[in-house]
C-alpha positions as CSV (number, residue, x, y, z in Angstrom):
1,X,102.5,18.7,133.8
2,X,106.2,20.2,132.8
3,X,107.4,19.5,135.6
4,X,106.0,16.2,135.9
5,X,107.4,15.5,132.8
6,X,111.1,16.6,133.4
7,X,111.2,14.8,136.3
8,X,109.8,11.6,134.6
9,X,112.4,11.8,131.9
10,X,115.2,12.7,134.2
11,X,114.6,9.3,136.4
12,X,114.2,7.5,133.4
13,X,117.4,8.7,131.9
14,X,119.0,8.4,135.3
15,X,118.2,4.4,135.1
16,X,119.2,4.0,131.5
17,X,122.4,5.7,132.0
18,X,122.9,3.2,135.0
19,X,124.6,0.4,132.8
20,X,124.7,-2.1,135.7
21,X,121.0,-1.7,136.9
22,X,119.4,-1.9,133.6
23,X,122.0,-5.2,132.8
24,X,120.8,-6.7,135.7
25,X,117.3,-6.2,135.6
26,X,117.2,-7.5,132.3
27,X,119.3,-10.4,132.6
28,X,117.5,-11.5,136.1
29,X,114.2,-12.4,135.5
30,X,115.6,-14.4,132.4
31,X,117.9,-16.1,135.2
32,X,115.1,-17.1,137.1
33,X,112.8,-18.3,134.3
34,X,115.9,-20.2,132.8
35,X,116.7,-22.0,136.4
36,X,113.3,-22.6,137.5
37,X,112.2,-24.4,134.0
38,X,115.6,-26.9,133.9
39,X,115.5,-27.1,137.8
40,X,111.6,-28.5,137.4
41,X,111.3,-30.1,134.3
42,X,110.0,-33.3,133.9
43,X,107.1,-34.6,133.4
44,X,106.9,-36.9,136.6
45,X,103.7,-36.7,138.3
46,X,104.1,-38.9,141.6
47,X,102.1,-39.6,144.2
48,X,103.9,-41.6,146.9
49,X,107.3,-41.0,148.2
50,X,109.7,-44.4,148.6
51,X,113.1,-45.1,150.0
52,X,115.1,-46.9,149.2
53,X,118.4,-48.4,151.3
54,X,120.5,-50.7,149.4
55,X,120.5,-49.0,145.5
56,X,117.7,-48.0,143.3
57,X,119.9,-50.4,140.8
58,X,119.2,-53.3,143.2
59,X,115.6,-52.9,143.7
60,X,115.0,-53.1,140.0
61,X,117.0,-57.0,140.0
62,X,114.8,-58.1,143.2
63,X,111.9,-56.5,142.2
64,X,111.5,-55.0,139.3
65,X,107.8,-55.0,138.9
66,X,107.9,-52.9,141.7
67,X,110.3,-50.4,140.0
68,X,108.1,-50.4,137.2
69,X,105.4,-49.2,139.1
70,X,104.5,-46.1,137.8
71,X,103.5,-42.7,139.9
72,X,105.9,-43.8,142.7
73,X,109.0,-41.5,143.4
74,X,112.0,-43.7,144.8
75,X,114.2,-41.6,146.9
76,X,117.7,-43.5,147.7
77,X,119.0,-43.3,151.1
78,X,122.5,-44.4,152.3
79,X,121.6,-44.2,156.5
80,X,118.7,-46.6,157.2
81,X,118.2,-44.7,160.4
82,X,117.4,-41.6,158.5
83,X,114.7,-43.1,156.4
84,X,112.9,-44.9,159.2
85,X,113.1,-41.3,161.0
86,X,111.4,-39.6,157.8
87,X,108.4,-42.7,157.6
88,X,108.0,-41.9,161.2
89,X,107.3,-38.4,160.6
90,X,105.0,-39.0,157.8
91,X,107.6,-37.1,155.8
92,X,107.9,-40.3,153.7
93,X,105.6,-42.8,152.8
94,X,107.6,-45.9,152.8
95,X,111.0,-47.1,153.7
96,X,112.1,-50.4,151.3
97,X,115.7,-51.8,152.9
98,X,117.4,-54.5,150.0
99,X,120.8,-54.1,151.7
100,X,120.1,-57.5,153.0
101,X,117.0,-59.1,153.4
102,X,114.4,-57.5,151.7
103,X,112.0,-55.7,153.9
104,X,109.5,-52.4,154.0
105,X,108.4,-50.0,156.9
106,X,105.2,-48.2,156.8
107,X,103.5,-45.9,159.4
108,X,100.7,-47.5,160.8
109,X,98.9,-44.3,160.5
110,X,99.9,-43.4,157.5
111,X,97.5,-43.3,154.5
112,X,99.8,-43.5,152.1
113,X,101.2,-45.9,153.3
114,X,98.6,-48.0,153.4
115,X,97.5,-47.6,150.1
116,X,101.8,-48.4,149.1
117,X,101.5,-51.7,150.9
118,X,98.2,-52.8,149.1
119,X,99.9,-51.7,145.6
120,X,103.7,-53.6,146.9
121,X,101.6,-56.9,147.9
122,X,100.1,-56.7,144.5
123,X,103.4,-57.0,142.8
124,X,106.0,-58.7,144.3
125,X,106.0,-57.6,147.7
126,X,105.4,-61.4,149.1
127,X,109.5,-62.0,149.5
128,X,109.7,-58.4,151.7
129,X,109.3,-58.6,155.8
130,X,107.0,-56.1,157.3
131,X,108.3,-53.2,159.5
132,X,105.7,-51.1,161.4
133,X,106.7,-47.7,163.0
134,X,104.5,-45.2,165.2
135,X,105.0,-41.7,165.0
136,X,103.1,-38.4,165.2
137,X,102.5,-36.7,162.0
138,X,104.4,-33.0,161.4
139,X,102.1,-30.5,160.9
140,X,102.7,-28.9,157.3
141,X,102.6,-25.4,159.5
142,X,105.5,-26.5,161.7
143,X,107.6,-27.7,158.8
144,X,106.5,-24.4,157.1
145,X,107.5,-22.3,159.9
146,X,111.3,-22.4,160.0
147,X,111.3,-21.5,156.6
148,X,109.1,-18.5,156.4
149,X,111.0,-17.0,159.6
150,X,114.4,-17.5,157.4
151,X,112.9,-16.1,154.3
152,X,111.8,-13.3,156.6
153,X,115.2,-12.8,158.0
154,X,117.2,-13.2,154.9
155,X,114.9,-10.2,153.0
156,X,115.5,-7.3,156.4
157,X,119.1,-8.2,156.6
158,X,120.3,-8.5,153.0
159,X,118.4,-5.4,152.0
160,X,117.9,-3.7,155.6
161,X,121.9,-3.5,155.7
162,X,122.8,-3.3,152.0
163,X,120.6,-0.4,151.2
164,X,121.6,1.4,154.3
165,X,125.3,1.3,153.4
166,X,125.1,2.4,149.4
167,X,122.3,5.6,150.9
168,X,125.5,6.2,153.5
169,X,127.7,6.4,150.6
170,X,126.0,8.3,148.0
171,X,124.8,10.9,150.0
172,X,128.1,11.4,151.6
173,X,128.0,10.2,155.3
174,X,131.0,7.8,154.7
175,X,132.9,10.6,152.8
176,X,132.6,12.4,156.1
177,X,133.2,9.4,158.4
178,X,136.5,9.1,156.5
179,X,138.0,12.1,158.6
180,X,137.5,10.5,161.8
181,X,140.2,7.8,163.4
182,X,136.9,4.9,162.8
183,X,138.3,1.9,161.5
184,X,135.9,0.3,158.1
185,X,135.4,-3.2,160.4
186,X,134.0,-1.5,163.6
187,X,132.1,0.1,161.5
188,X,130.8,-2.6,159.6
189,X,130.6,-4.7,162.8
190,X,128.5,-2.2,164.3
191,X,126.3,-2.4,161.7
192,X,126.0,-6.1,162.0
193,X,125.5,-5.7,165.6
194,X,122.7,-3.1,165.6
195,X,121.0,-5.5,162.6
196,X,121.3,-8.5,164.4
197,X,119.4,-7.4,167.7
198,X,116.6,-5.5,166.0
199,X,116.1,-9.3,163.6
200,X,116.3,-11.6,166.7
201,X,113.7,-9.0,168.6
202,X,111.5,-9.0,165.5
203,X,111.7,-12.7,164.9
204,X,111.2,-13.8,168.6
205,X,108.0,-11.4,169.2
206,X,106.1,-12.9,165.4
207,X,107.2,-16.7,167.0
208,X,106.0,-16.1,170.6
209,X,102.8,-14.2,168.9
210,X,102.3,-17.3,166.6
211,X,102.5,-19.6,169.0
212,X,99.8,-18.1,171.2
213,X,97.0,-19.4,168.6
214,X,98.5,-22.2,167.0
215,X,100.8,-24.0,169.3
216,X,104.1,-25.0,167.4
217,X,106.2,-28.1,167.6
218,X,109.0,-28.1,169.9
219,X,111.0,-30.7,170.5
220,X,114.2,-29.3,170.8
221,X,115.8,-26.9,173.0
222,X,114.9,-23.2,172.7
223,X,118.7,-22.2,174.0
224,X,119.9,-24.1,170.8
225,X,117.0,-22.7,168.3
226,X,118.3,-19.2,169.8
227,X,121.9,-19.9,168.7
228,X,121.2,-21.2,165.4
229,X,119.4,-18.2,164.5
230,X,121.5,-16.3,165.0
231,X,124.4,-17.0,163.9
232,X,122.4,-17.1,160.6
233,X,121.5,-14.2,160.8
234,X,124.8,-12.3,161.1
235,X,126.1,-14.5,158.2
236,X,123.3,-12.8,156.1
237,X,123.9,-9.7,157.7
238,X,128.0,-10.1,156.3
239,X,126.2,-10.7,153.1
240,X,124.4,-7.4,152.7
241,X,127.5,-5.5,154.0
242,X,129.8,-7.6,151.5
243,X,127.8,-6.7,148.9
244,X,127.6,-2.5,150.1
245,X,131.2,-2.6,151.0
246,X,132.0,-1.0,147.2
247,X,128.5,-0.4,145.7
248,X,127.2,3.0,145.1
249,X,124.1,2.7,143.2
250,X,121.3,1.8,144.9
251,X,119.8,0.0,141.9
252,X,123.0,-1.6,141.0
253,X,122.9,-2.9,144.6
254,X,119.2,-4.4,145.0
255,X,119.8,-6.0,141.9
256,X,123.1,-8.4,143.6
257,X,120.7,-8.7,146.4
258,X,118.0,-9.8,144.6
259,X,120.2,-12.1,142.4
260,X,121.2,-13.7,145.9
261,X,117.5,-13.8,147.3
262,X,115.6,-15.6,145.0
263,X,118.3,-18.6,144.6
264,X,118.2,-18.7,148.3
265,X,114.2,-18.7,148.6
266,X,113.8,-21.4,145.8
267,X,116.6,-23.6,146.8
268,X,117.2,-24.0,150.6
269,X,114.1,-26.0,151.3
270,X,112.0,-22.9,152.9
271,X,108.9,-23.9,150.7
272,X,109.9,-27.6,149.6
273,X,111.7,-30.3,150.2
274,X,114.4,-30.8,147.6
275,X,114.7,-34.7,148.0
276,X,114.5,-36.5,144.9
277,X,115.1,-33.2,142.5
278,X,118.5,-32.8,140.7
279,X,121.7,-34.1,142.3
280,X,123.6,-30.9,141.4
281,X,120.2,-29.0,142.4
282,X,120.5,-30.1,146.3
283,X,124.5,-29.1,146.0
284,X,124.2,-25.8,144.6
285,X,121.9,-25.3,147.9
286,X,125.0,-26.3,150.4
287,X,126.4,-23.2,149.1
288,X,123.5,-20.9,150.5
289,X,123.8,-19.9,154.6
290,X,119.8,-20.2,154.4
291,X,120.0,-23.7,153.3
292,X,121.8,-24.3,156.7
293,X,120.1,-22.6,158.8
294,X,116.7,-23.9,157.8
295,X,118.3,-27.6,158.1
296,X,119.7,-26.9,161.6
297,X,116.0,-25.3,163.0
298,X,114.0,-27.5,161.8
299,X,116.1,-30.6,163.1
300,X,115.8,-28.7,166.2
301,X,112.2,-28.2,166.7
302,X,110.2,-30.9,164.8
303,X,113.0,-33.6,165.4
304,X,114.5,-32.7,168.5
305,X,118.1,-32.7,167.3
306,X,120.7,-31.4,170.0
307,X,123.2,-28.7,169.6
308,X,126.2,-31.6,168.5
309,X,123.9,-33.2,166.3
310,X,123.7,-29.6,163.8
311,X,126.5,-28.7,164.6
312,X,128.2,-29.3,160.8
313,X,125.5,-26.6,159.6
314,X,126.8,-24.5,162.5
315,X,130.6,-24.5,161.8
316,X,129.7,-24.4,158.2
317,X,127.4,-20.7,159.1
318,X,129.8,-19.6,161.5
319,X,132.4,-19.7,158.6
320,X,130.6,-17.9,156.2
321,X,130.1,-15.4,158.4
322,X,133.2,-14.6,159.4
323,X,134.7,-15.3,155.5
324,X,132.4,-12.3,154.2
325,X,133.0,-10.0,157.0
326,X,136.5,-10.2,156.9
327,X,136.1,-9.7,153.1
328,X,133.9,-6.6,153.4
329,X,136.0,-4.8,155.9
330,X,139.2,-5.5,153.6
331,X,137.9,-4.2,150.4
332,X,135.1,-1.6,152.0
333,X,135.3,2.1,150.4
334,X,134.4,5.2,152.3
335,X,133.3,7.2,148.8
């Protein structure tokens, strides 16, 4: 029980003394509480999803019974085409176009949108031409699946790479790495490298496995799914080595990555859609590789998007990626 006991303290002193891993496990979780309650406040409980081409401000001067209309969630649009593309997909339940002549568009097998049309014709929805578009639903498990195979990325190479780096440096591998004629960005690349293939192995064996049994939707190309992922994946890989390219506490370390994570996880679309939350909200997530690469994969496979069509979430990953690289590599410490 000494023993037990002298260990016990001498961990617990070891994690107190650590100034910077007790700051950020404190300050953290009150981050996260903080963001998540002014992110999601509101007491809005709506039911049906609208957009809305032409101004919300317009809609209320041509019908603004209709605006008044409570439980109904108006998403504005500035591309018509886009919002007839999200009705079709059942990933909206009406599109309403006042940019000229007033006029709706509902799925025809759409629920929702049925029930919309009942509630618009009960208000003013006499002066607006009906639009009808077909379209297969999206399964919830194939918009799901992008995100939970970026969330599952984002965790092995953030921490998978970062960890290994600071457990190099405090135990004295890079001290003796130093005496050799290795140069800090092959050895960084290297690490990215080796990283990169065990993720797209891991990644590709769980979506092949998966889609034995339940049969995912693919409308896009595989060669371009392929590329997207990964060149998101090396640009979170330059992430974890940006953030082990100095650090040499292991605790002071997870808690940068976790600081990165759970922004990432909350706020690039990988559980929910962040259409009609907080302007600022949906441009703090253009910052985030994730973000992009969750956009590009899904446009990919539910909506058959082409290479050229993602490609400003490419250029805008491919960046990143080589931005923190180059970064690590200058400022990387051997000890």
């Amino acid at each position: 029980m000494k023993q037990f006991l002298a260990v016990l303290h001498a961990r617990n002193m070891e994690f107190l003394r650590d100034r910077s891993a007790l700051t950020w496990n404190l300050a953290m979780p009150f981050l996260l509480v903080i963001g998540l309650a002014f992110t999601f406040s509101g007491n809005n409980k709506e039911i049906y999803k609208v957009g809305i081409v032409g101004g919300i401000e317009t809609l209320g001067r041509v019908a603004p019974a209709l605006q008044a209309t409570q439980h109904i969630q108006f998403v504005p649009y500035a591309d018509l085409d886009t919002g007839i593309d999200k009705v079709k997909h059942h990933q909206m339940d009406m599109l309403i176009d006042i940019s000229s002549a007033p006029k709706y568009w509902i799925n025809s097998s759409s629920p929702n949108g049925y029930l919309l049309e009942r509630i618009i014709w009960g208000t003013e929805g006499r002066q607006f031409q009906r639009q009808t578009i077909e379209g297969a639903e999206i399964r919830y498990v194939d918009w799901f699946l992008p995100g939970i195979l970026g969330m599952n990325m984002m965790f092995s190479c953030l921490f998978g790479v970062g960890f290994v780096i600071v457990r190099y440096r405090k135990n004295g591998f890079l001290k003796r790495l130093k005496a050799t004629p290795l140069n800090p960005f092959y050895f960084l690349f290297a690490q990215l490298v080796s990283r990169l293939l065990l993720i797209m192995v891991i990644t590709t064996v769980v979506y092949a496995g998966c889609n034995v049994f339940i049969e995912f939707n693919m409308q896009g190309s595989y060669w371009d799914l392929l590329l997207v992922t990964t060149l998101g994946a090396m640009c979170l890989i330059s992430i974890g080595l940006l953030v082990a390219s100095r650090t040499a506490s292991e605790e002071f370390a997870g808690g940068i990555l976790n600081t990165l994570t759970w922004p990432m996880m909350l706020l690039s679309g990988a559980w929910f859609s962040l259409e009609g939350t907080h302007a600022w909200v949906q441009q703090l997530a253009q910052l985030f590789p994730l973000t992009h690469m969750i956009a590009a994969t899904r446009a990919i496979m539910n909506e058959g998007a082409t290479l050229a069509q993602v490609m400003p979430h490419v250029w805008v990953i491919t960046l990143m990626s080589v931005i923190f690289l180059a970064l690590g590599a200058y400022i990387f410490k051997w000890e």
